[in-house]
C-alpha positions as CSV (number, residue, x, y, z in Angstrom):
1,X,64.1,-38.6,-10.4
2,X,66.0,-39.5,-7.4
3,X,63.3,-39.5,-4.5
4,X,66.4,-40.7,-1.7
5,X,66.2,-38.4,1.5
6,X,69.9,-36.5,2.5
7,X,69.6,-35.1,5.9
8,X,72.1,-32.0,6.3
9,X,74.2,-33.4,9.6
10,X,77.1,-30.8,9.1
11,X,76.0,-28.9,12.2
12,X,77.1,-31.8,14.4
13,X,80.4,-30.9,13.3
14,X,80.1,-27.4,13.6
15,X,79.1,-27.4,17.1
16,X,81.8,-30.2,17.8
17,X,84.2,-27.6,16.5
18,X,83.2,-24.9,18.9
19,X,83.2,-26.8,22.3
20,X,86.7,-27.7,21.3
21,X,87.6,-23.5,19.8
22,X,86.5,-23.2,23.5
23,X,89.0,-25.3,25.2
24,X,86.8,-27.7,26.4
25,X,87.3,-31.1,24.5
26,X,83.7,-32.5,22.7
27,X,84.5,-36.2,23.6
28,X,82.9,-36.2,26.9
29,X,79.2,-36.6,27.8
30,X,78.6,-34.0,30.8
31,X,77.0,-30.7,29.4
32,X,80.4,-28.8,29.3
33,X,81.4,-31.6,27.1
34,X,84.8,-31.6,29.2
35,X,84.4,-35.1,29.6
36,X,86.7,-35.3,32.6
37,X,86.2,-37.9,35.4
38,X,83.4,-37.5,37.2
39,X,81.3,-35.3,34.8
40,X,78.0,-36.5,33.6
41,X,75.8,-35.5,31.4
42,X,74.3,-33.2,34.1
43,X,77.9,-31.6,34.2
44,X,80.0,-31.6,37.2
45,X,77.2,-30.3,40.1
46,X,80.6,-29.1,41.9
47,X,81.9,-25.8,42.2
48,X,85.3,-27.4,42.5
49,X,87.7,-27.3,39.0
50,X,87.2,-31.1,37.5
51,X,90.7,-30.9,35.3
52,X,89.3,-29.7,32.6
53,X,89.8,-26.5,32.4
54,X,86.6,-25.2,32.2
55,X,85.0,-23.1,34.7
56,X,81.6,-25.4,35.8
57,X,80.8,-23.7,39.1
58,X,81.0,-19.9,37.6
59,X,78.0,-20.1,35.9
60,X,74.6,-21.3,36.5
61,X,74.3,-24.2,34.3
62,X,71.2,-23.4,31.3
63,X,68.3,-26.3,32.9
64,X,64.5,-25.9,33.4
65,X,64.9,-25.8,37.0
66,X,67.0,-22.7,37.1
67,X,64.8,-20.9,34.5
68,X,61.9,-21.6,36.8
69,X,63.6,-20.5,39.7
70,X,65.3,-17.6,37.8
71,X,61.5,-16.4,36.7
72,X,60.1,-17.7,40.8
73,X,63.0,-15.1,42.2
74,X,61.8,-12.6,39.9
75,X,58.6,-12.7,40.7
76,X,59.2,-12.7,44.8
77,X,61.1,-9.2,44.4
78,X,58.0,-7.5,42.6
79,X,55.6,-9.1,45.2
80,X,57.7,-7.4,47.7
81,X,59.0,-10.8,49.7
82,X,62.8,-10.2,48.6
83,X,64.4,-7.3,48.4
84,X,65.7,-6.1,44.8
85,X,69.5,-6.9,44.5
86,X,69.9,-3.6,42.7
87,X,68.6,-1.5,45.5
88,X,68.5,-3.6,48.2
89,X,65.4,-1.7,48.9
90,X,61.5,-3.9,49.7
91,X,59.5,-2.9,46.1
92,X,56.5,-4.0,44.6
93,X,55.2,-4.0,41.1
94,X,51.9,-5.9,40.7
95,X,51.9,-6.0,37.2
96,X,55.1,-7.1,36.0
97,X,54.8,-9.9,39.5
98,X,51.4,-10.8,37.7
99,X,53.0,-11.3,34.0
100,X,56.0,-13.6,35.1
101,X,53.2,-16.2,37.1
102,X,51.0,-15.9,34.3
103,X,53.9,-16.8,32.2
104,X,54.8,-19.4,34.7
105,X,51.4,-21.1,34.4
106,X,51.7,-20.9,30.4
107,X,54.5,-23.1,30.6
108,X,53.0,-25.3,33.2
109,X,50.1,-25.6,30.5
110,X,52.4,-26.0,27.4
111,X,54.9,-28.5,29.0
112,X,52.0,-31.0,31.0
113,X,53.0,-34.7,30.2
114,X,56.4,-33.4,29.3
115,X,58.4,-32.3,32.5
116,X,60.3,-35.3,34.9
117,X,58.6,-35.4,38.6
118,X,61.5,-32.9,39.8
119,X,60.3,-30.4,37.3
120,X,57.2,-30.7,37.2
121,X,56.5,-30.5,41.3
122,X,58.8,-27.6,41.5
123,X,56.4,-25.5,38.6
124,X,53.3,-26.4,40.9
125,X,55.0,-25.8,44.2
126,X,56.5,-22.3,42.8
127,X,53.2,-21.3,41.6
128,X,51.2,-21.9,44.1
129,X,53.7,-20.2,46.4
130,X,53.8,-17.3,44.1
131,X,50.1,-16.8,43.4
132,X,49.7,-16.9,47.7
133,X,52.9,-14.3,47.9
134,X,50.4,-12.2,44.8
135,X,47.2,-12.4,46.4
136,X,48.6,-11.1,50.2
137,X,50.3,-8.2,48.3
138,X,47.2,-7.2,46.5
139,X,45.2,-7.3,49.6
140,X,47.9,-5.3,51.8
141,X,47.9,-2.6,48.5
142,X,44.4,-2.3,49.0
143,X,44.1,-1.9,52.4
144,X,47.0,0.9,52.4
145,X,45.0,2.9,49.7
């Protein structure tokens, strides 16, 4: 019986074969894997067109930071501290404010020892922002009943 290990590697080539169906060559090391000058493996950072062809400042690049900020941002339009793009209108809604921090300190929880400094001091500075933002809404709900 042949007890020798093979490790399926074939999706390396499939994903190498849709960065490059994309337009956007899979030789390079930024995330975009346009691997013009001055990309690294952060991506561009600019907003500017690198040669490549690809579009880096039209989209928000997928990172932990964003996701936190995304899910922050969230949060501060059902506290009421930001208006809400869609109506442009001050709201509040307690409950769904409450599930995004308490999902923001599960993932504060689940990633400890695991986030770089950057990361892990905007989670704590976010939350504690956010769970001050909370607590002055619930008090000003109260005191309007």
């Amino acid at each position: 019986m042949d007890n020798e290990k093979h490790v399926d590697e074939s999706w390396k080539d499939a994903v190498k074969s849709e960065k490059s169906e994309d337009g956007c060559c899979s030789s390079g090391s930024c995330a975009d894997g346009c691997g013009s000058e001055g990309c690294s493996s952060e991506g561009c950072g600019s907003d500017d067109d690198c040669g490549c062809g690809q579009d880096h400042g039209g989209e928000m690049k997928v990172s932990f930071l964003n996701y936190i900020m995304s899910m922050g941002y969230q949060a501060m339009i059902f506290v009421g501290e930001i208006p809400n793009p869609m109506t442009g209108k001050q709201e509040t809604n307690l409950r769904q404010a409450k599930f995004l921090i308490d999902t923001l300190v599960l993932l504060k929880e689940k990633t400890k020892g695991n986030l770089n400094p950057q990361e892990e001091n905007m989670l704590t500075a976010s939350l504690y922002e956010l769970q001050m933002k909370y607590v002055e809404a619930t008090k000003k709900g109260k005191l309007e009943l």
